[in-house]
VOLO-767513 format. One record per atom (N, C-alpha, C): residue number from 1; residue in one letter; x, y, z. Coordinates in pm, whole numbers, padded with zeros to 5 digits, m for minus. Example, Ala and Ser with C-alpha at 12.3 -4.5 7.8 and 13.67 -1.06 7.14 Angstrom:
BEGIN
{rec 1, a, {01319, m00569, 00780}}
{rec 1, a, {01230, m00450, 00780}}
{rec 1, a, {01320, m00330, 00780}}
{rec 2, s, {01285, m00225, 00708}}
{rec 2, s, {01367, m00106, 00714}}
{rec 2, s, {01290, 00003, 00787}}
//
This chain:
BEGIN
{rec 1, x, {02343, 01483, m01937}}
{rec 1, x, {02400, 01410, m01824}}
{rec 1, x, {02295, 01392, m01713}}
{rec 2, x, {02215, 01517, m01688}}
{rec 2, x, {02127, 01477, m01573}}
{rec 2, x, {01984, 01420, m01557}}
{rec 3, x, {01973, 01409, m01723}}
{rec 3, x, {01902, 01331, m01796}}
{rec 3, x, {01876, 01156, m01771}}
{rec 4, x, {02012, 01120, m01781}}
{rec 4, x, {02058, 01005, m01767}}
{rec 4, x, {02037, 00957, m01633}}
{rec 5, x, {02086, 01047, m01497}}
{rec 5, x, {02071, 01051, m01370}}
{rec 5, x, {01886, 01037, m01327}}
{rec 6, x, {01844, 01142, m01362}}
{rec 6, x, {01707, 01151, m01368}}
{rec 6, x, {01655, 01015, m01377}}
{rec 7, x, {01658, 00966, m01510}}
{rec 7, x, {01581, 00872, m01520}}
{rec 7, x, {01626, 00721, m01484}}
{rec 8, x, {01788, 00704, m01468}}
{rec 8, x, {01789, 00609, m01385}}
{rec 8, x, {01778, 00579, m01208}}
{rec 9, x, {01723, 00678, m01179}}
{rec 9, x, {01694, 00670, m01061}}
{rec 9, x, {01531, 00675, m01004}}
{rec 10, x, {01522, 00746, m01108}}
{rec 10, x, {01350, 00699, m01109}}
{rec 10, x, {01301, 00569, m01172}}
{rec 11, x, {01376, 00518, m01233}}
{rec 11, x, {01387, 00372, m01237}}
{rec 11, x, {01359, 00309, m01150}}
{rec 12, x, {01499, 00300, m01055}}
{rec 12, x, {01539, 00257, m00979}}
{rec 12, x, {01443, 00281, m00851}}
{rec 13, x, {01367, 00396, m00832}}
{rec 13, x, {01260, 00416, m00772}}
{rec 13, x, {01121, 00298, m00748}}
{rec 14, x, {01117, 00338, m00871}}
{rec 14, x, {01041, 00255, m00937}}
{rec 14, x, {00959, 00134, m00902}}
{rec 15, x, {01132, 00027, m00890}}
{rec 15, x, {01148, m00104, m00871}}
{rec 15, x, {01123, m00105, m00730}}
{rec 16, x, {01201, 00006, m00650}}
{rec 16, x, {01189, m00057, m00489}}
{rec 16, x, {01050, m00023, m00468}}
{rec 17, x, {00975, 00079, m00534}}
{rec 17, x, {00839, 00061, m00484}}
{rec 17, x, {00771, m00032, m00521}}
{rec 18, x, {00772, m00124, m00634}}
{rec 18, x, {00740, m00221, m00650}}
{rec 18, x, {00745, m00359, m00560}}
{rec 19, x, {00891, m00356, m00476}}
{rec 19, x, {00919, m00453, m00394}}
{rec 19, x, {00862, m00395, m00272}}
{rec 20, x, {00834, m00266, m00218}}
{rec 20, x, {00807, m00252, m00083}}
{rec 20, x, {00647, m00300, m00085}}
{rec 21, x, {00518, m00268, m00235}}
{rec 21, x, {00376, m00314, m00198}}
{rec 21, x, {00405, m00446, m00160}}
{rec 22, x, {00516, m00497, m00240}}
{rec 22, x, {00526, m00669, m00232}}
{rec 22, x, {00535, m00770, m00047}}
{rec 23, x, {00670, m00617, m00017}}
{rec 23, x, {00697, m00658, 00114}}
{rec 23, x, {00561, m00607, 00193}}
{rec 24, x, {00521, m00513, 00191}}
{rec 24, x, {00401, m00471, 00295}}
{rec 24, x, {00295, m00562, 00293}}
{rec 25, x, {00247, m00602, 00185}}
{rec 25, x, {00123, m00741, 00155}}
{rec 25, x, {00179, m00822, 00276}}
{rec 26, x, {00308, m00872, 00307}}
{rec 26, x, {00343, m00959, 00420}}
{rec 26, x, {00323, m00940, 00517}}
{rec 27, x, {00202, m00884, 00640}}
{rec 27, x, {00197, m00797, 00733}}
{rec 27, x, {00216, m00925, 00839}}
{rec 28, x, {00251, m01006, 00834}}
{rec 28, x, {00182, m01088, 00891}}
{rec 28, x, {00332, m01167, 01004}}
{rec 29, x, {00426, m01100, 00902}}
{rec 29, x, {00578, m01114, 00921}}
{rec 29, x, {00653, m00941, 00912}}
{rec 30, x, {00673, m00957, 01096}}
{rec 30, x, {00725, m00807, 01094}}
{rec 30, x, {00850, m00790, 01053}}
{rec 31, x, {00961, m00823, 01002}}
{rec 31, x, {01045, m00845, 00903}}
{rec 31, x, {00984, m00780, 00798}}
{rec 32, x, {00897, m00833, 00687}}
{rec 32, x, {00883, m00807, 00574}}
{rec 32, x, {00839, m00650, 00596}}
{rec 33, x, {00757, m00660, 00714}}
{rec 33, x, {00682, m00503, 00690}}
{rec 33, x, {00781, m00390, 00740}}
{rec 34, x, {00860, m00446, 00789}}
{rec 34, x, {00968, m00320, 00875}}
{rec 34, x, {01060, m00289, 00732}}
{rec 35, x, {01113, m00418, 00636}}
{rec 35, x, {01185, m00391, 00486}}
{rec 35, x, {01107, m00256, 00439}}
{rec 36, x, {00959, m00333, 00429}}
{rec 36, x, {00841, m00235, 00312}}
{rec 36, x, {00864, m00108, 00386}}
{rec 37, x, {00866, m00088, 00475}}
{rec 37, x, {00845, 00097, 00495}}
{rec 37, x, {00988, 00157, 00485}}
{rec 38, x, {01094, 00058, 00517}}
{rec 38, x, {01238, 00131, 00448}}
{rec 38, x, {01292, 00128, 00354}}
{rec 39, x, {01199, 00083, 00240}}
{rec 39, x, {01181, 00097, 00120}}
{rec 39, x, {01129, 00211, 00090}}
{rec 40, x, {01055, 00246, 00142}}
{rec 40, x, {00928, 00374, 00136}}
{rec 40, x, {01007, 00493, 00169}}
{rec 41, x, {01124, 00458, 00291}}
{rec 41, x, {01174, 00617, 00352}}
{rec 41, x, {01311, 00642, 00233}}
{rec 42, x, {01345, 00484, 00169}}
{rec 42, x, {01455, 00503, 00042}}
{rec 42, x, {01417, 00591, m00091}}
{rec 43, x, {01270, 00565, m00134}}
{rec 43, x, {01181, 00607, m00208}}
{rec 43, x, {01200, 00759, m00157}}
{rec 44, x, {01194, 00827, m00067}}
{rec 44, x, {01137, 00960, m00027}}
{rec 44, x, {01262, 01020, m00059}}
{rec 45, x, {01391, 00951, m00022}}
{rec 45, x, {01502, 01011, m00026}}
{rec 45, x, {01568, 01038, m00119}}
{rec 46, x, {01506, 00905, m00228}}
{rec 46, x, {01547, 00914, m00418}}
{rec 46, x, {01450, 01028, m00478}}
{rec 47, x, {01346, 01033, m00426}}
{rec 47, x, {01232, 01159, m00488}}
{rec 47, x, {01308, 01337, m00437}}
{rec 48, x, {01345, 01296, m00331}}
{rec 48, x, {01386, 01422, m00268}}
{rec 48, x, {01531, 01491, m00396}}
{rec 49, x, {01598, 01404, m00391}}
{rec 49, x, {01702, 01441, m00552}}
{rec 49, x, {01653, 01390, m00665}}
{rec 50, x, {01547, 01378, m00689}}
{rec 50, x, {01481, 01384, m00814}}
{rec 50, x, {01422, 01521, m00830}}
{rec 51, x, {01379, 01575, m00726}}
{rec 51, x, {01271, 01669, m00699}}
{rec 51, x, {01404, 01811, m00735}}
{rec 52, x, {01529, 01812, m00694}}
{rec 52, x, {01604, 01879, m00743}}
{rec 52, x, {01702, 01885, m00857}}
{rec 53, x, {01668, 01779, m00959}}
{rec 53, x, {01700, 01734, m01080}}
{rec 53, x, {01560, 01872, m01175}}
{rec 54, x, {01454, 01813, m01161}}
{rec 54, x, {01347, 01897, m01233}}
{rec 54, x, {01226, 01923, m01191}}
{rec 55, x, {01247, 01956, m01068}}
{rec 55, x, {01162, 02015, m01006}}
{rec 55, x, {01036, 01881, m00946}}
{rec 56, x, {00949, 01964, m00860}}
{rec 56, x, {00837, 01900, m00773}}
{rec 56, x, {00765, 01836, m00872}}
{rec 57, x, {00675, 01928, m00961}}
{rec 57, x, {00565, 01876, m01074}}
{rec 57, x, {00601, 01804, m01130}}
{rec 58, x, {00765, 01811, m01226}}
{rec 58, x, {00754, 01718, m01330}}
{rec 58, x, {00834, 01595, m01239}}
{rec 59, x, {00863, 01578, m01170}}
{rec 59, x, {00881, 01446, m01114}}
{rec 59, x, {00791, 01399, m01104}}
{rec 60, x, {00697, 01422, m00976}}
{rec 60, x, {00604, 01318, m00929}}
{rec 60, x, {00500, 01296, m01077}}
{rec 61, x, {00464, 01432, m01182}}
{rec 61, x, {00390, 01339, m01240}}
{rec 61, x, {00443, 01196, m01326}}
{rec 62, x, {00620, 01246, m01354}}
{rec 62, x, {00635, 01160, m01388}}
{rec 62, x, {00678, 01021, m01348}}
{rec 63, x, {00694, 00995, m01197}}
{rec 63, x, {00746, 00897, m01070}}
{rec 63, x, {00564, 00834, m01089}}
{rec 64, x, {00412, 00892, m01139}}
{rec 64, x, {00325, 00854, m01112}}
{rec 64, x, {00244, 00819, m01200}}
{rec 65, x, {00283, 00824, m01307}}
{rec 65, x, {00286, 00785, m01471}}
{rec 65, x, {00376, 00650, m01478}}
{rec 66, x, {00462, 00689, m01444}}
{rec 66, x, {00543, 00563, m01492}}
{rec 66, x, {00519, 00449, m01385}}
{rec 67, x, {00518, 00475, m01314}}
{rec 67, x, {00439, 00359, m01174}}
{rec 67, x, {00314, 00292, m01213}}
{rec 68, x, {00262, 00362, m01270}}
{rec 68, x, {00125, 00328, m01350}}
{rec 68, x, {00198, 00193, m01452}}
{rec 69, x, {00229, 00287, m01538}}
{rec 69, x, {00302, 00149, m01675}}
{rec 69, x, {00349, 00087, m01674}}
{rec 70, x, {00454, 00088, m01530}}
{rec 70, x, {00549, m00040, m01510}}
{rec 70, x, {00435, m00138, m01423}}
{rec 71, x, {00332, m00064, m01374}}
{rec 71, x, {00253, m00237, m01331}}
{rec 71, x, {00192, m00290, m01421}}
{rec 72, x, {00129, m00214, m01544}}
{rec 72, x, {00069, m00274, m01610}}
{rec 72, x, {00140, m00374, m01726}}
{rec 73, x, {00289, m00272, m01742}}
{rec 73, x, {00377, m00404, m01836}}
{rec 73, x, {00362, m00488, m01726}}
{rec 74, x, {00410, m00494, m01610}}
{rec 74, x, {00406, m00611, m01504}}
{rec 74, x, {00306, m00739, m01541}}
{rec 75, x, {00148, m00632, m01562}}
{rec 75, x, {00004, m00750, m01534}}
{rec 75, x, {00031, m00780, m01702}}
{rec 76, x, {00079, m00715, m01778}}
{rec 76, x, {00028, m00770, m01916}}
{rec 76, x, {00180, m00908, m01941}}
{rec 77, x, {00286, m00868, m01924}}
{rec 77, x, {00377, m00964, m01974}}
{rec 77, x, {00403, m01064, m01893}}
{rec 78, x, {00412, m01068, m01723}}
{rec 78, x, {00377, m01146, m01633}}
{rec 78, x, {00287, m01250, m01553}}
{rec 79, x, {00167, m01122, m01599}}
{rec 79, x, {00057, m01252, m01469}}
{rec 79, x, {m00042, m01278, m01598}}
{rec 80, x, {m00018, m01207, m01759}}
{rec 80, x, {m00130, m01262, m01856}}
{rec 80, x, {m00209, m01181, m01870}}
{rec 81, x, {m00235, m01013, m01754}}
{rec 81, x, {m00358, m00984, m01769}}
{rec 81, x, {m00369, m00945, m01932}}
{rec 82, x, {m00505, m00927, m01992}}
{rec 82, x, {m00557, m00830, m02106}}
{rec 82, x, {m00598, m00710, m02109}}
{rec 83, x, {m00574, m00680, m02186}}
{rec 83, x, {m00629, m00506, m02185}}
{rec 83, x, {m00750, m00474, m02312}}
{rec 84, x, {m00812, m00419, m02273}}
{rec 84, x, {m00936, m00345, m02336}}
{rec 84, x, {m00890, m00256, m02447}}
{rec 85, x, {m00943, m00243, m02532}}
{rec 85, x, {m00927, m00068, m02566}}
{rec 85, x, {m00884, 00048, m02562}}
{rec 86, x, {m01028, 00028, m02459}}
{rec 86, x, {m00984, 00160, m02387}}
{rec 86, x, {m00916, 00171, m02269}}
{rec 87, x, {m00854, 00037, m02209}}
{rec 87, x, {m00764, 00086, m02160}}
{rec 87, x, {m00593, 00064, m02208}}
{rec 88, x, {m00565, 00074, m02370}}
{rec 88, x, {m00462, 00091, m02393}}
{rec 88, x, {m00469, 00225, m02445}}
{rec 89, x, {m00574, 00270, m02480}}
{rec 89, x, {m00609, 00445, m02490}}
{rec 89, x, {m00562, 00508, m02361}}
{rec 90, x, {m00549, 00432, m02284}}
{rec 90, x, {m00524, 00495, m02181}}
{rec 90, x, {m00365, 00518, m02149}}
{rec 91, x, {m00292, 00378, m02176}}
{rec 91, x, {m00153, 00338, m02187}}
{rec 91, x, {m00093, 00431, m02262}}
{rec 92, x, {m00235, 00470, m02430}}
{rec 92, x, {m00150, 00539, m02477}}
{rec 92, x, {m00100, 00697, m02454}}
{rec 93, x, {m00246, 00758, m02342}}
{rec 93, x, {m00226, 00880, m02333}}
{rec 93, x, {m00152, 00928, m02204}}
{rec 94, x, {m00074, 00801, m02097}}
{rec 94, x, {m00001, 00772, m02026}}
{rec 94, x, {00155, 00799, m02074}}
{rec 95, x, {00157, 00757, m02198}}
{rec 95, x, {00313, 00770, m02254}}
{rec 95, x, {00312, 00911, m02301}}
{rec 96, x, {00217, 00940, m02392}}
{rec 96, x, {00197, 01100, m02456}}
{rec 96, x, {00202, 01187, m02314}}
{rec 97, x, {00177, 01158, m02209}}
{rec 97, x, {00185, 01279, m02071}}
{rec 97, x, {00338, 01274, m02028}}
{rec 98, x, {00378, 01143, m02059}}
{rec 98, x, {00559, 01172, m02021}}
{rec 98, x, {00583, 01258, m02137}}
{rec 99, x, {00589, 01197, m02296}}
{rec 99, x, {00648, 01287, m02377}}
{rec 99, x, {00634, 01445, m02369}}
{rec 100, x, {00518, 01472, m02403}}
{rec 100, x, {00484, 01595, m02369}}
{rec 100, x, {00619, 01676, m02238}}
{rec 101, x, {00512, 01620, m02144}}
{rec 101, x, {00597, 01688, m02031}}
{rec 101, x, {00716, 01710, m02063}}
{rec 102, x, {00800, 01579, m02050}}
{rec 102, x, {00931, 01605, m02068}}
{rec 102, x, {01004, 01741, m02215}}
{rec 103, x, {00942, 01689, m02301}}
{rec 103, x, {00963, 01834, m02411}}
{rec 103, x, {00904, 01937, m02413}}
{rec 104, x, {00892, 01995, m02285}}
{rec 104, x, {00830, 02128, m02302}}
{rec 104, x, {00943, 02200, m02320}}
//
């Protein structure tokens, strides 16, 4: 059950940090930038009951792992980017640090 919780909220994490770099890039419009940082204090407050789901470590590494992969599905299925090699060696030892972790 808290499994389920866990990870849809680090999801959900996820995404708004995704929209707050989006909103902060807008500095230019204090609107957008006042959104982006209460995005940021929503973020702190979803980490804060994440952080008591499974603790400090295995959250953030995994809130910082997966932040990683969801931009790069982002650059690879979205904007076209390519990937190297070695850096899907990297993708791949990105997913092996969630698995791991999570089955200890």
């Amino acid at each position: 059950m808290f499994s389920y919780i866990f990870y849809g909220l680090l999801f959900i994490a996820l995404i708004i940090e995704m929209i707050s770099f989006e909103l902060l890039k807008k500095r230019e419009k204090p609107r957008y930038f006042a959104m982006g940082i209460l995005c940021f204090v929503f973020i702190s407050v979803i980490l804060s009951e994440l952080f008591s789901i499974k603790g400090v470590v295995k959250t953030h590494v995994m809130f910082d792992v997966a932040s990683i992969l969801l931009s790069i599905l982002i650059g690879v299925f979205i904007t076209n980017d390519t990937l190297t090699k070695k850096q899907l060696l990297g993708v791949f030892f990105g997913i092996l640090c969630i698995v791991l972790i999570e089955f200890d």
